[in-house]
N, CA, C and O atoms as a MOPAC input file, in Angstrom:
PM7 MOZYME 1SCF
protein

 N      0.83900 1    -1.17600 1     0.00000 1
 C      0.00000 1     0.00000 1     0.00000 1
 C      0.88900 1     1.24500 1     0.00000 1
 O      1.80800 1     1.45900 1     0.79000 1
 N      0.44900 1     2.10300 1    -1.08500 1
 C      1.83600 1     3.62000 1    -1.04700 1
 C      1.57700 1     4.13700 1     0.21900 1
 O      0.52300 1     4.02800 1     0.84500 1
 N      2.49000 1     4.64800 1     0.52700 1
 C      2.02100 1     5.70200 1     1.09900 1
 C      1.79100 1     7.35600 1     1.18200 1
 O      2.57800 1     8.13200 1     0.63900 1
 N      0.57500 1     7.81400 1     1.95300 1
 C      0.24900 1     9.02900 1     1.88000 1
 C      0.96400 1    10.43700 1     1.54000 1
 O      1.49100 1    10.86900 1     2.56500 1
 N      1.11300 1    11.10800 1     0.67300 1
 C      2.09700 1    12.58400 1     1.02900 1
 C      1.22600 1    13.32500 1     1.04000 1
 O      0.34300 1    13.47500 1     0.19600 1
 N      1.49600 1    14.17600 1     2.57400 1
 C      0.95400 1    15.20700 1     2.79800 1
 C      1.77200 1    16.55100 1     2.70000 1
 O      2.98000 1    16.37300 1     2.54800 1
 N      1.34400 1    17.87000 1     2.75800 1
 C      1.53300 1    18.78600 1     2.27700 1
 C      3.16200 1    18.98200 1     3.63500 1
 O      4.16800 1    19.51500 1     3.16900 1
 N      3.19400 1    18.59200 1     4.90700 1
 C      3.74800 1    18.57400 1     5.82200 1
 C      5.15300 1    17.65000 1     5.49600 1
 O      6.29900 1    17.91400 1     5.85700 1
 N      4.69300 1    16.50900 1     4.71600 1
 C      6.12500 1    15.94700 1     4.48000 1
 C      6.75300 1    16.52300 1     3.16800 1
 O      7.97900 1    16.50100 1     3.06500 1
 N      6.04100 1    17.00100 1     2.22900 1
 C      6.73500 1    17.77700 1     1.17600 1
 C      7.63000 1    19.04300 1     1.95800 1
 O      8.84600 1    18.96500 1     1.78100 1
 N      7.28000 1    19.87400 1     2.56700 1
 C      7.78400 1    20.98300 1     3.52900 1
 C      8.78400 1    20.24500 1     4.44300 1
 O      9.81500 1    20.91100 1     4.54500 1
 N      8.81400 1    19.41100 1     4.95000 1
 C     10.00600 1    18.81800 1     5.55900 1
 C     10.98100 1    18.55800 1     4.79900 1
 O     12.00300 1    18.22000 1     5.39500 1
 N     11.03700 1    18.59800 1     3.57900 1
 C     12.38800 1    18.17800 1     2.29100 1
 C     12.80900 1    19.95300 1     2.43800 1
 O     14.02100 1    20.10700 1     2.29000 1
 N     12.03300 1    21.30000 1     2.70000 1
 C     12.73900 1    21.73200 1     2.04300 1
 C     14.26700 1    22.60600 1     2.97700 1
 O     14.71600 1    23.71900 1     2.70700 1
 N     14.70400 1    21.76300 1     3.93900 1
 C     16.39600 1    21.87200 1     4.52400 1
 C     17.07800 1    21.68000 1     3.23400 1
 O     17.73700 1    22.46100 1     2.54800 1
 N     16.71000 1    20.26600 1     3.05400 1
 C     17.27000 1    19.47700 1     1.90700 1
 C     17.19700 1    20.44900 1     0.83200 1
 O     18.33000 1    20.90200 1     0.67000 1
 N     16.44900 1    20.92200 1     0.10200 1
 C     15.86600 1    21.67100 1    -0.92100 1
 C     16.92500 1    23.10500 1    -1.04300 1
 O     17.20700 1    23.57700 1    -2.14500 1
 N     17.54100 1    23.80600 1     0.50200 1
 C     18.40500 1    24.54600 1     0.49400 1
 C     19.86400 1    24.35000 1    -0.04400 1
 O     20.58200 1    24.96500 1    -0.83300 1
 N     20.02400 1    22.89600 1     0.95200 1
 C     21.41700 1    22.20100 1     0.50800 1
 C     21.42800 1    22.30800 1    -0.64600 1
 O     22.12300 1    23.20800 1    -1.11900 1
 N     20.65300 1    21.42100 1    -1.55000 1
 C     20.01100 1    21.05400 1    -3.10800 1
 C     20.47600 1    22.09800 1    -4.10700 1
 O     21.25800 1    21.89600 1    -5.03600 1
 N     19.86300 1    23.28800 1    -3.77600 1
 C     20.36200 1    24.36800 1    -4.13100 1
 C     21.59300 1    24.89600 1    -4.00300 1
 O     22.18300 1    25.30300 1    -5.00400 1
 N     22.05000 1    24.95200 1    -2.98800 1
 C     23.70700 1    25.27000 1    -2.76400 1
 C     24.52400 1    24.11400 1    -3.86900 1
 O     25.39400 1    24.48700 1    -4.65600 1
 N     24.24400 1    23.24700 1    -3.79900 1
 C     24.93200 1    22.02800 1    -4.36200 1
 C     25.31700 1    22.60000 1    -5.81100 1
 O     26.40900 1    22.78000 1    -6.35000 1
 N     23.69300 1    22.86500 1    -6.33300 1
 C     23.46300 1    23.25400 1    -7.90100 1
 C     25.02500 1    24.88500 1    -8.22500 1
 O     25.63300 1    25.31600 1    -9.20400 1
 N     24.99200 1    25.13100 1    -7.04800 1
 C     25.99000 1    26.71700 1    -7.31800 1
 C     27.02200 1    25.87400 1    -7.33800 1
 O     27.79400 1    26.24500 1    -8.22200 1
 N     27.48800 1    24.73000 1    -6.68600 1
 C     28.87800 1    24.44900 1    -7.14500 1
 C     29.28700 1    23.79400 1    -8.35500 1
 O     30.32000 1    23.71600 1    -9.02100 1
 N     27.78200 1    23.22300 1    -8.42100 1
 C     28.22600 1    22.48900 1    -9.67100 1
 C     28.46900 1    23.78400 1   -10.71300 1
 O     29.62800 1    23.96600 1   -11.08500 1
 N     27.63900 1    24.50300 1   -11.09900 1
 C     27.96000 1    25.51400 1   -12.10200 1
 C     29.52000 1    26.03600 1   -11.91300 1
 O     30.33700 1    26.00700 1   -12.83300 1
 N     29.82400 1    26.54400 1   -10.51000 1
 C     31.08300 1    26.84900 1   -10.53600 1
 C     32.20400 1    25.74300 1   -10.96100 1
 O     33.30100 1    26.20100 1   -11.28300 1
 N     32.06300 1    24.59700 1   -10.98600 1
 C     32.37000 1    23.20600 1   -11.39000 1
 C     32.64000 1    23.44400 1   -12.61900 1
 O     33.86000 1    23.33200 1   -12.74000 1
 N     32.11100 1    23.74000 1   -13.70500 1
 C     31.49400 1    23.82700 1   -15.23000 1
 C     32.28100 1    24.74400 1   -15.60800 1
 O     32.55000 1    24.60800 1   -16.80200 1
 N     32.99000 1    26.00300 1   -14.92800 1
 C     33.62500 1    27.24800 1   -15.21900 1
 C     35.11800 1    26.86800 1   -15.64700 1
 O     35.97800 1    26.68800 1   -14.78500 1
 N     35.32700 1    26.78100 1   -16.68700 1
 C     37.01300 1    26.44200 1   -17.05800 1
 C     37.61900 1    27.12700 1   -16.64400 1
 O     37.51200 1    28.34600 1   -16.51700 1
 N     38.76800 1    26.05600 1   -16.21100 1
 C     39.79700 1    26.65200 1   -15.44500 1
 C     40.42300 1    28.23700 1   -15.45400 1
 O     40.57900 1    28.93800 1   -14.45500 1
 N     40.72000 1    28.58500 1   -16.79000 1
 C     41.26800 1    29.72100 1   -16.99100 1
 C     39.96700 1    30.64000 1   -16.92800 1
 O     40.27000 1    31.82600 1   -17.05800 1
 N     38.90400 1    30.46800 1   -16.80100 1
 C     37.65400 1    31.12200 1   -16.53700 1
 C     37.26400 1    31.75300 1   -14.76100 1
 O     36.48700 1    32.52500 1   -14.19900 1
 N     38.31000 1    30.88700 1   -14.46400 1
 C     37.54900 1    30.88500 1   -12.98700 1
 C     38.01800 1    32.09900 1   -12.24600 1
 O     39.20600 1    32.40400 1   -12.35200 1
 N     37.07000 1    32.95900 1   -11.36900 1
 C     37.29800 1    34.34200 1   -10.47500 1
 C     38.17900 1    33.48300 1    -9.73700 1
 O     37.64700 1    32.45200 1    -9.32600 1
 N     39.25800 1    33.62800 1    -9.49500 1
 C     39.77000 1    33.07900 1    -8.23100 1
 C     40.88200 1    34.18100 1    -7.68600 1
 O     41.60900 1    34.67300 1    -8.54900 1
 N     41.09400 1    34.67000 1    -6.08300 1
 C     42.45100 1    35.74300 1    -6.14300 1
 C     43.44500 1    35.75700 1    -6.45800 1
 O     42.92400 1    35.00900 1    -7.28600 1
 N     44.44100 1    35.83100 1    -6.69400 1
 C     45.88900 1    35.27800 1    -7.18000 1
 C     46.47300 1    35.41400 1    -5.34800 1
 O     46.40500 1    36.44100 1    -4.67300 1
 N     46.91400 1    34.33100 1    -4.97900 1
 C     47.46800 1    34.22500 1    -3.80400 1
 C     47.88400 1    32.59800 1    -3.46000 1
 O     47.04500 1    31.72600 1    -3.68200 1
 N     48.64300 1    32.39700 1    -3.14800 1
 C     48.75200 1    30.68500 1    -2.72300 1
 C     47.50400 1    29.79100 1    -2.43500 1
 O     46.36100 1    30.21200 1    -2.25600 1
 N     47.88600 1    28.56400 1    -2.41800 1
 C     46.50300 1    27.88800 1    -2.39700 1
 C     44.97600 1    28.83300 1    -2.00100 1
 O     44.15600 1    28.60900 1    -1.11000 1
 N     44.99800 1    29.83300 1    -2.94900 1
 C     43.47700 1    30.53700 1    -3.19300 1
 C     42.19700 1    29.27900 1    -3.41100 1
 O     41.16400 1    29.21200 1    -2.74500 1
 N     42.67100 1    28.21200 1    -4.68900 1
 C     41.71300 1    26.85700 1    -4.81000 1
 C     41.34000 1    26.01600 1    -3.76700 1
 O     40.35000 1    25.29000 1    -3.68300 1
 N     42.14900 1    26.17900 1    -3.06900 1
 C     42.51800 1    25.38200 1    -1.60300 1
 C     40.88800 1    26.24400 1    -0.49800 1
 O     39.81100 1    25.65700 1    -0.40700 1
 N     41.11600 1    27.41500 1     0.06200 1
 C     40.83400 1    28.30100 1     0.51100 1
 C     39.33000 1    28.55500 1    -0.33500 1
 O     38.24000 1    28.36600 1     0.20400 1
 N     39.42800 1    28.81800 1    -1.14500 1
 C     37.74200 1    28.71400 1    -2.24900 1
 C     37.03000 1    27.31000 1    -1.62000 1
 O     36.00800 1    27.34200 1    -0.93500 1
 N     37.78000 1    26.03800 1    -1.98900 1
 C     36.92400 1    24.57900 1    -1.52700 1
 C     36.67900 1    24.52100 1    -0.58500 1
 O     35.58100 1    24.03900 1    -0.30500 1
 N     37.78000 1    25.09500 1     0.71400 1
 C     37.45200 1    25.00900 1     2.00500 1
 C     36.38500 1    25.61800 1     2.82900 1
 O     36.02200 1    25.21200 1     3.93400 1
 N     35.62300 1    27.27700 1     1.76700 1
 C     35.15900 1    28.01800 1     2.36500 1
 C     33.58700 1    27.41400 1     1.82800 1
 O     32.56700 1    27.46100 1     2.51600 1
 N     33.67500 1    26.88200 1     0.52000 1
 C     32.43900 1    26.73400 1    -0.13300 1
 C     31.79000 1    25.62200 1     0.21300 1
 O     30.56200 1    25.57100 1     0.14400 1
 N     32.85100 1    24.15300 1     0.80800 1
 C     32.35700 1    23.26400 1     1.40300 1
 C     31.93600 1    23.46700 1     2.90700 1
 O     30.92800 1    22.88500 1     3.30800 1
 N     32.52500 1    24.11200 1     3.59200 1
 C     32.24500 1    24.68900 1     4.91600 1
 C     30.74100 1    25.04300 1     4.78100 1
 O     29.86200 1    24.35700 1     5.30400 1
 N     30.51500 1    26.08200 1     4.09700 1
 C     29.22200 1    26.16500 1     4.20500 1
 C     27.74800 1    25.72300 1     3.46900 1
 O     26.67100 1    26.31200 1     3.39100 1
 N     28.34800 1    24.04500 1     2.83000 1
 C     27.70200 1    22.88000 1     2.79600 1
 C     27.29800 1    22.57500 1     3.59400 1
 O     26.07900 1    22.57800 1     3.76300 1
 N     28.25300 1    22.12100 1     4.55500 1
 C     28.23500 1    21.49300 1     5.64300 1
 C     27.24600 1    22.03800 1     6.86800 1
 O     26.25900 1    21.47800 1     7.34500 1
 N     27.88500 1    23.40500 1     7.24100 1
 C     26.68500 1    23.94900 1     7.75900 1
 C     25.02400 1    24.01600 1     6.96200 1
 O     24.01100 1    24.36100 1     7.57000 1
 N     25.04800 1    23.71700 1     5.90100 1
 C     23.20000 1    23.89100 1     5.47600 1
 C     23.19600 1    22.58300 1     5.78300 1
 O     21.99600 1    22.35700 1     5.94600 1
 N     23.84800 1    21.45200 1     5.98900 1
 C     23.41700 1    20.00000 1     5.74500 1
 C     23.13200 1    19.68400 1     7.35200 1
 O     22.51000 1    18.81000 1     7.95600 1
 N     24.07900 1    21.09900 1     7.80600 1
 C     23.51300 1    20.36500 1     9.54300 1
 C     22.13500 1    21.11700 1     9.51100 1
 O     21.20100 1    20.36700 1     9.23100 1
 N     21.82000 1    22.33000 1     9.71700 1
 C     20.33900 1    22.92800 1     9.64300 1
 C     19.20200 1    22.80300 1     8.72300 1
 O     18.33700 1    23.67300 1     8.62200 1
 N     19.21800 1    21.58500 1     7.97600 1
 C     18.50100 1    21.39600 1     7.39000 1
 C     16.93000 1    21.16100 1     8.06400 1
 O     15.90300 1    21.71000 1     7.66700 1
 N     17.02600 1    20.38600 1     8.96200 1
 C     15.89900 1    20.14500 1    10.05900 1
 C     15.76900 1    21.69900 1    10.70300 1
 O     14.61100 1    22.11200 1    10.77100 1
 N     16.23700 1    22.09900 1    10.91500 1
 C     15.54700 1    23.71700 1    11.64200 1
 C     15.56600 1    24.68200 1    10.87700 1
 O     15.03800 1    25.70500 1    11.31300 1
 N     16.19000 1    24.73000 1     9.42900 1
 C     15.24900 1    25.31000 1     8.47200 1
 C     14.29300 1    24.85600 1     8.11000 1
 O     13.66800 1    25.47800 1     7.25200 1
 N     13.81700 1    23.69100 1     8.56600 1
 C     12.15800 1    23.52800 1     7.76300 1
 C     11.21900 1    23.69100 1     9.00400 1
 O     10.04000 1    24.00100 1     8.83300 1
 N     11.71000 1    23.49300 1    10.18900 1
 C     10.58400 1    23.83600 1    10.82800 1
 C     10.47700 1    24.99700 1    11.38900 1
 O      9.47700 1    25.34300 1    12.01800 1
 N     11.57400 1    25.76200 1    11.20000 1
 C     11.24000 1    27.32700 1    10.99900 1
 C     10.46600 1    27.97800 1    10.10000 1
 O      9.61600 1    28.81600 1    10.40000 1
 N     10.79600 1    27.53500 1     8.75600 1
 C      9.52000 1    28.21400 1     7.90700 1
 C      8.49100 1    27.84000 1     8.14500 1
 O      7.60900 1    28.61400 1     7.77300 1
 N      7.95600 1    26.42500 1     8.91200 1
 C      6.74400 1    26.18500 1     9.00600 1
 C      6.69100 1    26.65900 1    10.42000 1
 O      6.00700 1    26.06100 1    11.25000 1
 N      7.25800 1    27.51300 1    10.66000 1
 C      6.74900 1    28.18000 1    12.45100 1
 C      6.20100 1    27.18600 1    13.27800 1
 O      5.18800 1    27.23300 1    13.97600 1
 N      7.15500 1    26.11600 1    13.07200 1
 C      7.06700 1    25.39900 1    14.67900 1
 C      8.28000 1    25.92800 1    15.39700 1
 O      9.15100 1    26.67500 1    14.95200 1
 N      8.16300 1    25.37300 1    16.64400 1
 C      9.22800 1    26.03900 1    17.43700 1
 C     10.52500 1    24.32500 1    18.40500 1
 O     10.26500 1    23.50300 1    19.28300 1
 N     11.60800 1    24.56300 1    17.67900 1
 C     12.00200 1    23.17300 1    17.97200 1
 C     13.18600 1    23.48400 1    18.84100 1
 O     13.53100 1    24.62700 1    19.14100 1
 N     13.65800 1    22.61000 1    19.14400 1
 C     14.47900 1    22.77800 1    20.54800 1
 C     15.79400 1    22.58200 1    19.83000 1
 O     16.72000 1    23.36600 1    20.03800 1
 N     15.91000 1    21.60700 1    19.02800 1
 C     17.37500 1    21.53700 1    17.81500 1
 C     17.14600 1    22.43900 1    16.67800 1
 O     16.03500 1    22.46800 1    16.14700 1
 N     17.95200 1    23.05500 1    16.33200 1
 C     18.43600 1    23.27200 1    14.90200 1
 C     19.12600 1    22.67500 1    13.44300 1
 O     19.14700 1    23.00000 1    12.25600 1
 N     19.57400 1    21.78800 1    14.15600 1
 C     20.62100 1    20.75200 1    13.95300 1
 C     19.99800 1    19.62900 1    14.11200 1
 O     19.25600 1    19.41600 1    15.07100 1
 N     20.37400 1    18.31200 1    12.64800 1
 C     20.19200 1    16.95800 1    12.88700 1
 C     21.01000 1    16.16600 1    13.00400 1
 O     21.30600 1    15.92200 1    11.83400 1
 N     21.74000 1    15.43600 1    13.74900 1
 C     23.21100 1    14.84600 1    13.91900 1
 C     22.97700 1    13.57000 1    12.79500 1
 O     22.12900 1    13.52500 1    11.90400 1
 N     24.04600 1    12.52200 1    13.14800 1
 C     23.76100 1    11.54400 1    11.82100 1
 C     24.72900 1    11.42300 1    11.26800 1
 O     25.30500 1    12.51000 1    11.23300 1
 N     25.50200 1    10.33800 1    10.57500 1
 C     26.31300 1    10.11400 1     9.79300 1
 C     25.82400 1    10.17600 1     8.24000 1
 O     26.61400 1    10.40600 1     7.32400 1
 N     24.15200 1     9.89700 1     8.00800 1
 C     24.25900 1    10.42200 1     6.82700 1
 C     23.91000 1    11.59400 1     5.75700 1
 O     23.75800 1    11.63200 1     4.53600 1
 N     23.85900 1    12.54700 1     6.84100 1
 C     23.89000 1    13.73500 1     5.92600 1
 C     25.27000 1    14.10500 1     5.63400 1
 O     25.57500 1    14.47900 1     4.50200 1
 N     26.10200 1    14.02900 1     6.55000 1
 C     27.88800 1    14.56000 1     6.03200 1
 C     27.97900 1    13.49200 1     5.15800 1
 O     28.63300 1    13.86800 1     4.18500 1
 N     27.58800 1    12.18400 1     5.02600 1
 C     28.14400 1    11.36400 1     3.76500 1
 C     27.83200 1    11.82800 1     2.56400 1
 O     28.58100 1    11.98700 1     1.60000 1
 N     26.50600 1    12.07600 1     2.67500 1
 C     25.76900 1    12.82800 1     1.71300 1
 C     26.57300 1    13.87800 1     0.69800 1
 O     26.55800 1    13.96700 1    -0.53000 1
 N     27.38400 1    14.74600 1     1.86700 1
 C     28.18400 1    16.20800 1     1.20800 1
 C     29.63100 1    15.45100 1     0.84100 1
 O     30.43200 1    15.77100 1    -0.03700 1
 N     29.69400 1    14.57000 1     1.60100 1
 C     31.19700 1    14.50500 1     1.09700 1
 C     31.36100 1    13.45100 1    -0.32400 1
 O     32.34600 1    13.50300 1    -1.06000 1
 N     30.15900 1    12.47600 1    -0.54100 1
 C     30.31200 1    11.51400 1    -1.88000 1
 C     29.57200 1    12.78300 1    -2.93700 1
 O     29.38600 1    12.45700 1    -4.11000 1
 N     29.18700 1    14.12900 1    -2.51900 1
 C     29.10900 1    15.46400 1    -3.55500 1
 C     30.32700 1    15.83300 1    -3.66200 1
 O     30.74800 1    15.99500 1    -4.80700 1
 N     31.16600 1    16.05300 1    -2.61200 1
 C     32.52200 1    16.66200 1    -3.11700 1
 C     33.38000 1    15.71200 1    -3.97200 1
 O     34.37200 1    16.21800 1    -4.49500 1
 N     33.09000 1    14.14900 1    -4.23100 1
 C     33.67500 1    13.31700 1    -4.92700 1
 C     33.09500 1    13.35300 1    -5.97200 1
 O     33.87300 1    13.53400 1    -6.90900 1
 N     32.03500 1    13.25900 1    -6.26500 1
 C     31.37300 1    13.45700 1    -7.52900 1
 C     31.40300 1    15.02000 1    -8.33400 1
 O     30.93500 1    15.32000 1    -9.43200 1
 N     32.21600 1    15.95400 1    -7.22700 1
 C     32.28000 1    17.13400 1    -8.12000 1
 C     33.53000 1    17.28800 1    -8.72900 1
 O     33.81200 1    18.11700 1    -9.59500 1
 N     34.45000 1    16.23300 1    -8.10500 1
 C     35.85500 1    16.42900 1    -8.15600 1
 C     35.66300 1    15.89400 1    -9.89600 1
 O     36.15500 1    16.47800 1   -10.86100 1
 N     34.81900 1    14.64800 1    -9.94100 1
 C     34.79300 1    13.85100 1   -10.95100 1
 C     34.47200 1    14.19500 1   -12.23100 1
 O     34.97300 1    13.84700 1   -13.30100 1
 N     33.04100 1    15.35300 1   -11.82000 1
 C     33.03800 1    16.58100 1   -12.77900 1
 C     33.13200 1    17.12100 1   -13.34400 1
 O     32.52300 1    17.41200 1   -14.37300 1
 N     34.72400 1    17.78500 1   -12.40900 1
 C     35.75300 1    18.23600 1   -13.11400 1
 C     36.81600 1    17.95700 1   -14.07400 1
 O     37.56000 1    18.74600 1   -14.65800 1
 N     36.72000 1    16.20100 1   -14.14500 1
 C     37.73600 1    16.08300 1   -15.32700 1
 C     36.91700 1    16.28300 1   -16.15500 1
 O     37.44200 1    15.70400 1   -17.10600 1
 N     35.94400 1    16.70100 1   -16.54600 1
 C     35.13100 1    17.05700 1   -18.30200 1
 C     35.00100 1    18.67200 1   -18.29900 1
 O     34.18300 1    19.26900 1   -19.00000 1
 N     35.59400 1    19.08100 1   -17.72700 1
 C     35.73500 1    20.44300 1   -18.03700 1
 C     37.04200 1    20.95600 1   -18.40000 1
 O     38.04000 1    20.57700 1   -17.78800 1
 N     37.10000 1    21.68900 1   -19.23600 1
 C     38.03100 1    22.37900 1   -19.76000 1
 C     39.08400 1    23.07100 1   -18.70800 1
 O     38.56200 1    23.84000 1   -17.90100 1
 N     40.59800 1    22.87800 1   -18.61500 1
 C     41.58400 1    23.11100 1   -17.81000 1
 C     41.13800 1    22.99600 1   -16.06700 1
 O     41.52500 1    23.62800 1   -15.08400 1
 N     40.12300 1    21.85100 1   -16.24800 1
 C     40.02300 1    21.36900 1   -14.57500 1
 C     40.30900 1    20.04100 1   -14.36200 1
 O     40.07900 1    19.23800 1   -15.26600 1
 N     40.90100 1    19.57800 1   -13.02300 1
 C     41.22800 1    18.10900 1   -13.27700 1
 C     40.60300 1    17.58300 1   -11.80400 1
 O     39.99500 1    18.34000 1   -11.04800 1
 N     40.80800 1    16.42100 1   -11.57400 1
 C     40.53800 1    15.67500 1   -10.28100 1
 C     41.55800 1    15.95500 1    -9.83500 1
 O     42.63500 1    16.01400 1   -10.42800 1
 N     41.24600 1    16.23600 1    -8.31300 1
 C     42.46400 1    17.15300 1    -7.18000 1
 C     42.31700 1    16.01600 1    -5.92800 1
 O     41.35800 1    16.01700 1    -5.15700 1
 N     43.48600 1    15.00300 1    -5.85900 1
 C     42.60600 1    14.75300 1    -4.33300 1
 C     43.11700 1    15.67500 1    -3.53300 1
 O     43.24600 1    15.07800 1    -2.46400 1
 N     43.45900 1    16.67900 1    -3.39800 1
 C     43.44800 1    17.32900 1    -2.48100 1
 C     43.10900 1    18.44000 1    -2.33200 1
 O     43.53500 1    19.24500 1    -1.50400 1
 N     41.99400 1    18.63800 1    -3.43700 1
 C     40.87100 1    19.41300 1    -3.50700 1
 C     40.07400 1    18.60800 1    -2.77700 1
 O     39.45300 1    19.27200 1    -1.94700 1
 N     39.78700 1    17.24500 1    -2.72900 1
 C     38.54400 1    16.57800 1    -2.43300 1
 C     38.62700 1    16.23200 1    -0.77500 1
 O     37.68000 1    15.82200 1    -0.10300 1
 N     40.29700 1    16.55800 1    -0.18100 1
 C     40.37200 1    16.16600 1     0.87100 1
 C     39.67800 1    17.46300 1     1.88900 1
 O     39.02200 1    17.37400 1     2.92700 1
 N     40.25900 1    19.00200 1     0.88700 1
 C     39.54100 1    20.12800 1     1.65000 1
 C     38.46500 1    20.33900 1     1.41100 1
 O     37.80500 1    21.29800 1     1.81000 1
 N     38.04300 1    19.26500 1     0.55600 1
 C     35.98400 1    19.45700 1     0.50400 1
 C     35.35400 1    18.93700 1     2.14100 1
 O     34.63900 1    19.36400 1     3.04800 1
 N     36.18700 1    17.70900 1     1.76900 1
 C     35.89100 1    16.71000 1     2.72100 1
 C     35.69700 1    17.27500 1     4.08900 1
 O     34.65200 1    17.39300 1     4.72800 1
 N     37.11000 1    17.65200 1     4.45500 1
 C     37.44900 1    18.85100 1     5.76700 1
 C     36.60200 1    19.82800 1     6.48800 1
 O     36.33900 1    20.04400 1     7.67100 1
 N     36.13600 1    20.55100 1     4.87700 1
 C     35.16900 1    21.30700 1     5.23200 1
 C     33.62700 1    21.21900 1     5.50700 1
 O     32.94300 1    22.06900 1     6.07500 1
 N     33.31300 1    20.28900 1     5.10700 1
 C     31.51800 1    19.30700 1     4.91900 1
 C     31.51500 1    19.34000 1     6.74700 1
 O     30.70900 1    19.65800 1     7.62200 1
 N     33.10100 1    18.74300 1     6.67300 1
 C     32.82100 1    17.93000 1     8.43700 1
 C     32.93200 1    18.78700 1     9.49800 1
 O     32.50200 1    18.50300 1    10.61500 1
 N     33.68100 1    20.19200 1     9.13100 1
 C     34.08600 1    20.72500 1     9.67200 1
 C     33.07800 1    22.01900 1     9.89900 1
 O     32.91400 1    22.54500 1    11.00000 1
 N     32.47800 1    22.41500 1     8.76700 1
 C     31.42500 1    22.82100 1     8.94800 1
 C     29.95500 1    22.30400 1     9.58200 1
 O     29.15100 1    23.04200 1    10.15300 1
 N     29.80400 1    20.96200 1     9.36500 1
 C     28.58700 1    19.85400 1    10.11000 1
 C     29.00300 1    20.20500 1    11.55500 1
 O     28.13000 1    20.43000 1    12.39300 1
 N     30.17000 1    20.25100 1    11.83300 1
 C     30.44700 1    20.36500 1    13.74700 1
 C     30.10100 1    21.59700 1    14.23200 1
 O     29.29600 1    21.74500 1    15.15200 1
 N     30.74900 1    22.62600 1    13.57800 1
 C     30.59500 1    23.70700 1    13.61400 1
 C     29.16900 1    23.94900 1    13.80100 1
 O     28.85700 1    24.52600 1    14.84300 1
 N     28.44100 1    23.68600 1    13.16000 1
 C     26.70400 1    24.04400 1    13.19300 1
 C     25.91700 1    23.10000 1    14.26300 1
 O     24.74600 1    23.45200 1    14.39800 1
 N     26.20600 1    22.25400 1    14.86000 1
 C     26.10200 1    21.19300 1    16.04200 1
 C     26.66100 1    21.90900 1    17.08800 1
 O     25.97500 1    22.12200 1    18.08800 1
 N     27.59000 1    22.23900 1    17.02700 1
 C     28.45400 1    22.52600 1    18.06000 1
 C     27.49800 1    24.03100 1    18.73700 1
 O     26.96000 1    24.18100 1    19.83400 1
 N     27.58500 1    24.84700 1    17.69300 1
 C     26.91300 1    26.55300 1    18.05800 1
 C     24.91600 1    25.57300 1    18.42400 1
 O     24.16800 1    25.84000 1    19.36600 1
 N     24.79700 1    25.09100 1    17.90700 1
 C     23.09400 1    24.56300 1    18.49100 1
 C     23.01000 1    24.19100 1    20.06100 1
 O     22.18700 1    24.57000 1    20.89500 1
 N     24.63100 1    22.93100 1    20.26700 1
 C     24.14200 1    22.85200 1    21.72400 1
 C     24.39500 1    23.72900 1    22.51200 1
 O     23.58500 1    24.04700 1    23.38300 1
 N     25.63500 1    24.34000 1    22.36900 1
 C     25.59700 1    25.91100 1    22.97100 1
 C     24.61700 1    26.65500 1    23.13300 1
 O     24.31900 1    27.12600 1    24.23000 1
 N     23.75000 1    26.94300 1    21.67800 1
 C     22.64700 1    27.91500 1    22.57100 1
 C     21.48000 1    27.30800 1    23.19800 1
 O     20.81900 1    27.85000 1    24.08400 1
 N     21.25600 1    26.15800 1    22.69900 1
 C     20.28400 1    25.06600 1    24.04800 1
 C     20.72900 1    24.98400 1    25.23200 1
 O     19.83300 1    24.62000 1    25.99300 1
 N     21.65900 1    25.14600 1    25.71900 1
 C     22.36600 1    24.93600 1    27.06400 1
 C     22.21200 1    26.33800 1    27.35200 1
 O     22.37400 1    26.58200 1    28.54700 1
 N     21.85400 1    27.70200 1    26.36600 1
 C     21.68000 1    29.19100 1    27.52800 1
 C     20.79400 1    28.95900 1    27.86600 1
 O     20.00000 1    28.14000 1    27.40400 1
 N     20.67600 1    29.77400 1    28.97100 1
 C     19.29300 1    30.07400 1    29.69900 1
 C     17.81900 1    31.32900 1    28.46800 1
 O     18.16200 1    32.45200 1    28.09800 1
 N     16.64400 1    30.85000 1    28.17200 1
 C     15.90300 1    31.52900 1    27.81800 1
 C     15.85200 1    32.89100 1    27.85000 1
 O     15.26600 1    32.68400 1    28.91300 1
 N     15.88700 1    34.28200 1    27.72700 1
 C     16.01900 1    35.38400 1    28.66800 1
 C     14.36400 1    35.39400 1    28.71000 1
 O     13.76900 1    36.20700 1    29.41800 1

């Protein structure tokens, strides 16, 4: 027997639906040939770009659950959904973007582009866990 979708579980995808979106900006930036790409001229700048752009993967992949029940104005005690598989989620994206990149023009597979994707997914996922139990643990004013 299927089951039911209600208007409540469509609205619960849309954390996901943010990530989703973020995802779609890297891929385009993905697509940008190499000699195309804004990047600063400074030492590992590529380095520093993956680290900053996966970072804040990571953070939408942790708030995905308290962005949706914020727009639907419930009031939840987490912000944050812990879990091993939403960071898997971001980090087999940073492998599949790496992969991407060999069909684009003057971009190649980096593992160590894929290691500061990686870094950052996780590093950002803590980061956004970390600031949630903190402010659950203040006092209300």
């Amino acid at each position: 027997m299927p089951r039911k979708h209600t208007g409540r579980r469509i609205f619960a995808r849309l954390g996901w639906f943010a990530a989703l979106l973020y995802m779609g900006g890297i891929f385009y930036l993905s697509s940008i040939p190499g000699q195309d790409l804004p990047l600063p001229h400074f030492p590992f700048a590529d380095k520093v770009a993956h680290g900053i752009t996966y970072f804040g993967l990571g953070v939408l992949i942790a708030f995905r659950s308290g962005l949706t029940a914020r727009l639907l104005g419930n009031e939840v005690l987490h912000w944050t959904k812990g879990g091993w598989i939403a960071p898997a989620v971001g980090v087999l994206y940073g492998l599949l973007d790496e992969i991407h990149q060999l069909f684009t023009p003057n971009r190649t597979f980096d593992l160590k582009d894929l290691a500061v994707d990686i870094a950052g997914i996780l590093l950002g996922f803590w980061a956004a866990r970390r600031w949630d139990r903190r402010r659950r643990a203040q006092p209300a004013l």
